[in-house]
N, C-alpha and C positions, 0 to 999 in steps of 0.2 A: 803608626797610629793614624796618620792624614790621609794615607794609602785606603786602609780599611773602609773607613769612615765615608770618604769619598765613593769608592766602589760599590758600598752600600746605599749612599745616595743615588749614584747615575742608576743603579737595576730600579730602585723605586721611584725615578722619572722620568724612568722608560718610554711608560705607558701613559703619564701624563700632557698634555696640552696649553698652550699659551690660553691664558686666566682672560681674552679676548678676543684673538685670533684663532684663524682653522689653521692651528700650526704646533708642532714639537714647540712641547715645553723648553726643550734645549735647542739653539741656536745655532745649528751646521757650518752654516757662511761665515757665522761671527769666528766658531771654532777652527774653522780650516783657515783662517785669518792670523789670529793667534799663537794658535798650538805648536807649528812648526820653529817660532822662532823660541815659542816657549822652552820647547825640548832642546833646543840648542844653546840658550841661556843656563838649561840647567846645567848639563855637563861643564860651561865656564865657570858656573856656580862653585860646582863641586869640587874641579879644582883649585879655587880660590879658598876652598872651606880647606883644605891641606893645606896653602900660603901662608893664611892668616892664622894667629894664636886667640884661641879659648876666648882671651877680655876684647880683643877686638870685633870678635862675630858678637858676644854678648850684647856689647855697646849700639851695633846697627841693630840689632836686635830690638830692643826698646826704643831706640829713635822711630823705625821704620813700624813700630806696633801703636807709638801714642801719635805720630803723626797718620796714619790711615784710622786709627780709632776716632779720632778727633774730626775729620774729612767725612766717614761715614755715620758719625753723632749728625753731624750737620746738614748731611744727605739727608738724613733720616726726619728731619725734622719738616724739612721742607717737602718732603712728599706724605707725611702726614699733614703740612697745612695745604696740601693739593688736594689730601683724600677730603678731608672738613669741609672744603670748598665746593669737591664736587657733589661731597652727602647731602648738603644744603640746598644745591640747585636741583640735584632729582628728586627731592622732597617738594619745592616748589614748582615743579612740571609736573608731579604728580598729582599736587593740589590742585593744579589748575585743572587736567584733566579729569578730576574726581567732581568740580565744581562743573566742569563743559557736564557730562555725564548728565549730571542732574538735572539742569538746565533743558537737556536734549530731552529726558524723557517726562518733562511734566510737560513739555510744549506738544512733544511728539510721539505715546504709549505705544507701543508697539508689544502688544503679547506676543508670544512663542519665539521661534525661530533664535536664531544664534543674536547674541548679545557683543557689546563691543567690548567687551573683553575676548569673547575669542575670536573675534578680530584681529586684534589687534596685539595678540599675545607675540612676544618674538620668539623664533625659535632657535632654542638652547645651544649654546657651543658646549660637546663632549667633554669633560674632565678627563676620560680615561679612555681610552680603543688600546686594540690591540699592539704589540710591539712589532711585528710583524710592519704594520701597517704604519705604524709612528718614526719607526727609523729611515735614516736617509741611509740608505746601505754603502750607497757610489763614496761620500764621505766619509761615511764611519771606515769604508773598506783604506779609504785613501790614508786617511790617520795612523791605521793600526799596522798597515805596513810600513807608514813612513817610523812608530815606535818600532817595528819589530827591526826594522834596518839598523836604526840608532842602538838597539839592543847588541847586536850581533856584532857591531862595529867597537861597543864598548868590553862587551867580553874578548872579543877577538885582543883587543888590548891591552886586557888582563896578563893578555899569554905573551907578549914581547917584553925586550927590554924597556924599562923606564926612561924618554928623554929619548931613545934611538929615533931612527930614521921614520921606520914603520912605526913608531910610537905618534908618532906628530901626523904621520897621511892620513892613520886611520881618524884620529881627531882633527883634521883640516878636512878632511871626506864627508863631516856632517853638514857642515855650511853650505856645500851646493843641494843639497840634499833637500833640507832645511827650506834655504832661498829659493827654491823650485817649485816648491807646493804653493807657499805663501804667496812670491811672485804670481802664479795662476791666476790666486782666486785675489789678489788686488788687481792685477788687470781686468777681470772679469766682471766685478765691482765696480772702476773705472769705465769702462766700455757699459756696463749697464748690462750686461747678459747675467751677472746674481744680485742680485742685495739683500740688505738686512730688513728681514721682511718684518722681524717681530718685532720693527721700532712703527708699524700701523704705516700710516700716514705722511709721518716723517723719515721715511725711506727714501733715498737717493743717489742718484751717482757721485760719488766721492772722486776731492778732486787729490791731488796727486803729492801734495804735502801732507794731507791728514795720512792718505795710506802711507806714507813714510816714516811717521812720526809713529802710529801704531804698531810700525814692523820693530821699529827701534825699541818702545814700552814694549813689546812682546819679548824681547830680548834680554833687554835690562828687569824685567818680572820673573823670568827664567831664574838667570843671573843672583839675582836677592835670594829666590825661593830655595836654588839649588845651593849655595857657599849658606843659608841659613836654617835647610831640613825645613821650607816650609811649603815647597811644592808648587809656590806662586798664584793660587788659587787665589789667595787672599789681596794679591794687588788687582788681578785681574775685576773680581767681583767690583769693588768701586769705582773701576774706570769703566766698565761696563753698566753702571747706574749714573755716571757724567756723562756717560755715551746716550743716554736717555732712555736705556734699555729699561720694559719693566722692571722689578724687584725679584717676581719671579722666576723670568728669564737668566735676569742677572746671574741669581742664585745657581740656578739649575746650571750653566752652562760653563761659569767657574767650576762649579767642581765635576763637571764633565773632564775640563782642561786639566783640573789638578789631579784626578785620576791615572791620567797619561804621564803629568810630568813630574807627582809624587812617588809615581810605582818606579818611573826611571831611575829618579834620585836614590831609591831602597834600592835596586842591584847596585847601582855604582856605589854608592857605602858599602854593601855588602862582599863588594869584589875588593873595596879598599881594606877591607876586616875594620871597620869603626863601629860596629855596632855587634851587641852578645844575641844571639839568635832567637832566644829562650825569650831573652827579653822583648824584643821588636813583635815577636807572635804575644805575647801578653797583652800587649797594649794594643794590637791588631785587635784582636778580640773584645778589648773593653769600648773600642773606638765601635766597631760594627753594632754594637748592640746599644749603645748609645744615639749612636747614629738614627737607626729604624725608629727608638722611639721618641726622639727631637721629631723626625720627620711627620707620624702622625700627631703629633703634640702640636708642632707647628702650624701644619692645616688645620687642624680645628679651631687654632684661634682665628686666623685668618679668615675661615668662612664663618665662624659666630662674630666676628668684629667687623669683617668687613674692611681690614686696613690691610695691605701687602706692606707697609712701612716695618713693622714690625720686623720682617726678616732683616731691613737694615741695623734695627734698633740691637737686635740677638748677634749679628754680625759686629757690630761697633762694640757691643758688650763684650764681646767673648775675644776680640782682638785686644782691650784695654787691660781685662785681667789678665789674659797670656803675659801683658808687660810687665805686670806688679811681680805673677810669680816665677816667670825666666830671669828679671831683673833680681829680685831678691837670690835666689838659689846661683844665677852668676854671680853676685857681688859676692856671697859668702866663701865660693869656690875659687874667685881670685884671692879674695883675703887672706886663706889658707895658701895658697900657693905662693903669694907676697913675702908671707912668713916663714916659708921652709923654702926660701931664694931661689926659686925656678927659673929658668929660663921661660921670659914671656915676649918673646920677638918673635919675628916674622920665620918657617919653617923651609925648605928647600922641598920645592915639587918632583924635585928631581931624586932625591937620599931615601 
């Protein structure tokens, strides 16, 4: 379902543009940052999701959904007392300039000729060009081999013994892997040869604990997404809005990442048999068509309100009911199993 949905979104942000820079609506640098350690959190994920029993992932479940609902309520609120603040002051620069205007032409008529309006008009940043033209291809290319390796590493996995020798290299083979990409583009970062352009202004060279701590949250977001099927999109998106990233961005560039290490997380269940095939394509399907039409739904209120906050306020929402109703449908699920005396401890990765 996350798989879909996401996949759905990156094709229809393809084409789009940062909401005020000349730049991809989604964030390259931030993603070659991330993504690697992402997809390597997932796989520890995953096997932690075989460790642990049923009420235990439930229980992170709902901690980890009311505490980021709660973080991004409060994001949310504060970049809407940002947008108020700054609707106010362009209303009062426009006044002013509406009153200069005036002023100019009773002192000083001027018939014909071009007017200070188009002057002074600024010219437009593109919402939309072509995709061709909007992808960072060197990155995208870098990503989609570092997934297709992880891919081929995980199948290849499938086919050994459980717990053997080559069971353990091929899963210790991700981590240089992984730390290799990421490694790059923090150093890179560091040195000052990339940055994170789409935070404007406040772009700069990073110094060498934050890239550490990031690489770590990259890992540990893995980690949660992949032991909880939720593809890690969703830690990513609010840390990348405390990152100071627009909303946009934000948005866009999470679930660029959770496209990568959602679709990972579906082979690896899929190689484990945990999930009915029939089923996971159902929901693929109601995800994708949901999806397209949030995404036009979205923008339009966005460009008739004029707030980006919004995408935080739909994020914060849609992570607090996920709590109520994975919370409810576990608790019922363990009840039932309480009562016909299940075994509900920890499982063996290895049987």
């Amino acid at each position: 379902m996350i798989t879909g949905a996401a996949a759905t979104t990156v094709f229809y942000n393809l084409r789009l543009r940062h909401p005020t820079l000349e730049l991809p609506i989604i964030d390259y640098d931030l993603a070659l940052l991330f993504l690697p350690m992402l997809i390597l959190g997932i796989s520890i994920g995953v096997t932690l999701n075989v460790l642990f029993a049923d009420w235990m992932i439930i229980i992170l479940l709902i901690i980890f959904f009311i505490v980021t609902s709660t973080r991004s309520f409060f994001k949310g609120v504060e970049t809407w007392k940002k947008e108020t603040k700054s609707k106010q002051e362009t209303a009062r620069a426009q006044l002013e300039i509406y009153d200069n205007k005036i002023e100019a032409a009773e002192e000083m008529p001027l018939p014909g000729g071009a007017t200070s309006h188009d002057q002074t008009k600024p010219e437009s940043i593109k919402e939309k060009v072509s995709i061709i033209e909007n992808i960072y291809w060197m990155d995208l290319g870098t990503l989609v081999t570092l997934w297709l390796i992880i891919l081929a590493l995980q199948i290849g996995k499938s086919y050994t013994a459980t717990c053997s020798a080559i069971y353990w290299i091929l899963n210790i083979l991700q981590i240089p892997l992984a730390a290799g990409v990421t490694s790059y583009e923090a150093v890179s970062l560091y040195k000052g040869r990339r940055k994170i352009a789409s935070k404007g202004g406040a772009s700069m060279n990073w110094p060498v604990h934050k890239l550490v701590l990031y690489c770590i949250i990259g890992v540990m977001a893995g980690t949660v997404g992949g032991m909880l099927g939720l593809g890690g999109g969703f830690i990513l998106g609010p840390l990348f809005l405390e990152m100071g990233i627009p909303p946009q961005v934000s948005s866009a560039t999470a679930t660029f990442a959770m496209m990568f290490s959602a679709s990972l997380s579906v082979v690896e269940y899929y190689l484990l048999k945990r999930f009915p095939v029939p089923y996971a394509l159902y929901f693929f399907t109601v995800a994708t068509i949901a999806a397209v039409a949030g995404q036009h739904v979205v923008r339009k209120l966005i460009s008739i309100l004029g707030r980006a906050s919004l995408i935080i306020f739909i994020l914060a929402s849609t992570i607090f009911v996920s709590a109520i109703l994975v919370g409810g449908a576990g608790m019922a699920s363990m009840i039932k199993k309480f009562e016909r005396k299940e075994y509900m401890g920890f499982e063996s990765i290895c049987s």
